[in-house]
Structure formats: C-alpha cells, structure tokens
C-alpha positions as CSV (number, residue, x, y, z in Angstrom):
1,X,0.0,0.0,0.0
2,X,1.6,3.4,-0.5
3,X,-0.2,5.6,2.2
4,X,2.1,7.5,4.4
5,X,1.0,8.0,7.6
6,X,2.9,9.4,11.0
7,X,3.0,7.8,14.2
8,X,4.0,10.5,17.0
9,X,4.7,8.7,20.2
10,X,7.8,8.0,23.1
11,X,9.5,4.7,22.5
12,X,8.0,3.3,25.6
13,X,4.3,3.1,24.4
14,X,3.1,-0.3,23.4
15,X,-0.1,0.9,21.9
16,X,2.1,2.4,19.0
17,X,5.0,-0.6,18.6
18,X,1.9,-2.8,18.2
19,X,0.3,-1.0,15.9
20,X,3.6,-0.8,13.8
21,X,4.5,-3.9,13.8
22,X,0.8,-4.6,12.1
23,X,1.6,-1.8,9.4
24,X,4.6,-3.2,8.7
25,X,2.6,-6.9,8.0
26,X,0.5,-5.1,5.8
27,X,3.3,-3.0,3.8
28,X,1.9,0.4,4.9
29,X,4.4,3.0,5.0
30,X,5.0,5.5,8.1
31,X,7.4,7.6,10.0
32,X,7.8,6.9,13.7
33,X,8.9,10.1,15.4
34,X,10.1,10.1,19.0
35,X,8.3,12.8,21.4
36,X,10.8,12.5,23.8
37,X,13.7,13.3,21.5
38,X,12.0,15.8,19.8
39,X,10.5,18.9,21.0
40,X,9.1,20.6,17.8
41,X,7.2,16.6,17.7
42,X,5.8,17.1,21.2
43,X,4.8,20.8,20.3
44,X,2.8,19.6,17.0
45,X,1.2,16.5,19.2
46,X,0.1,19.1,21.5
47,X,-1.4,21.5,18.7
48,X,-3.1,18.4,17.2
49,X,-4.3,16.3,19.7
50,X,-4.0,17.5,23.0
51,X,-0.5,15.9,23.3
52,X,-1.8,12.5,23.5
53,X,-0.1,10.1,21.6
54,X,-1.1,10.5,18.3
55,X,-1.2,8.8,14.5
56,X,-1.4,11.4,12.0
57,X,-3.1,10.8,8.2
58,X,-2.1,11.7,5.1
59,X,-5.2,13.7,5.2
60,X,-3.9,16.0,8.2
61,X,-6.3,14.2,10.5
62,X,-5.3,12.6,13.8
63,X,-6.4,10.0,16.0
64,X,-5.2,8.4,19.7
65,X,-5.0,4.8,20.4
66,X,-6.7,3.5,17.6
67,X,-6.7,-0.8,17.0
68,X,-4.7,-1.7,13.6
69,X,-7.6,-2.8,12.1
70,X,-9.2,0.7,12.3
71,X,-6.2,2.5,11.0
72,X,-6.1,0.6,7.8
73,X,-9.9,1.0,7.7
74,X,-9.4,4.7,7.4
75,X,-6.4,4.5,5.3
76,X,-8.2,2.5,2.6
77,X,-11.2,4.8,3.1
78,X,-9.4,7.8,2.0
79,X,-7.7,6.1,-0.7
C-alpha cells in the first residue's frame, strides 16, 4: 500500500509498537517520530491532539490509540 502515515509517540508506548509492527505486515508505509527526542514533535502533538499520543493521516487528520484494524480501515477509506 503506498499511504504514508505518521505515528507521533515515546518509544515506551506499546499501543504504537503494536500498531507498527501490524503496518509493517500489511506494507503500509509511516514515519515513527520520537516525542521525547523531539520537541518541535511534542509541540505539534500538543497542537493536534492535545498531546496524546497521536497517529497522524495523510489527510492531516489525527487519531489516539486506535486498533490496527481501524487505522487501515481509514487509510483505505481515504484512498
């Protein structure tokens, strides 16, 4: 599939490598940035969801600990 997607989240949150490892199953692309390491990250988290953990679309839109399943859902949706 060639959706890119973001995933903004600290390396300690299982929510997020489990939801990788399924993209990476299906062949979905995505960018894992580190809110820890990265302040300007944490900042935009903040701005776009309240500074929860967040997976950001190619649409702009976000979402918070979504299942896999419902992240590809969307992704196909907005293909």
């Amino acid at each position: 599939m060639n959706w890119t997607l973001t995933i903004y989240s600290p390396p300690s949150f299982r929510y997020c490598h489990r939801l990788m490892k399924q993209l990476d199953s299906e062949n979905v692309q995505y960018t894992s940035v580190d809110i820890e390491r990265d302040s300007a990250a944490a900042e935009h988290v903040i701005q776009v969801n309240g500074g929860n953990q967040t997976v950001v679309f190619p649409d702009g839109s976000a979402a918070t600990n979504r299942s896999p399943k419902d992240v590809l859902s969307r992704l196909k949706a907005s293909a």
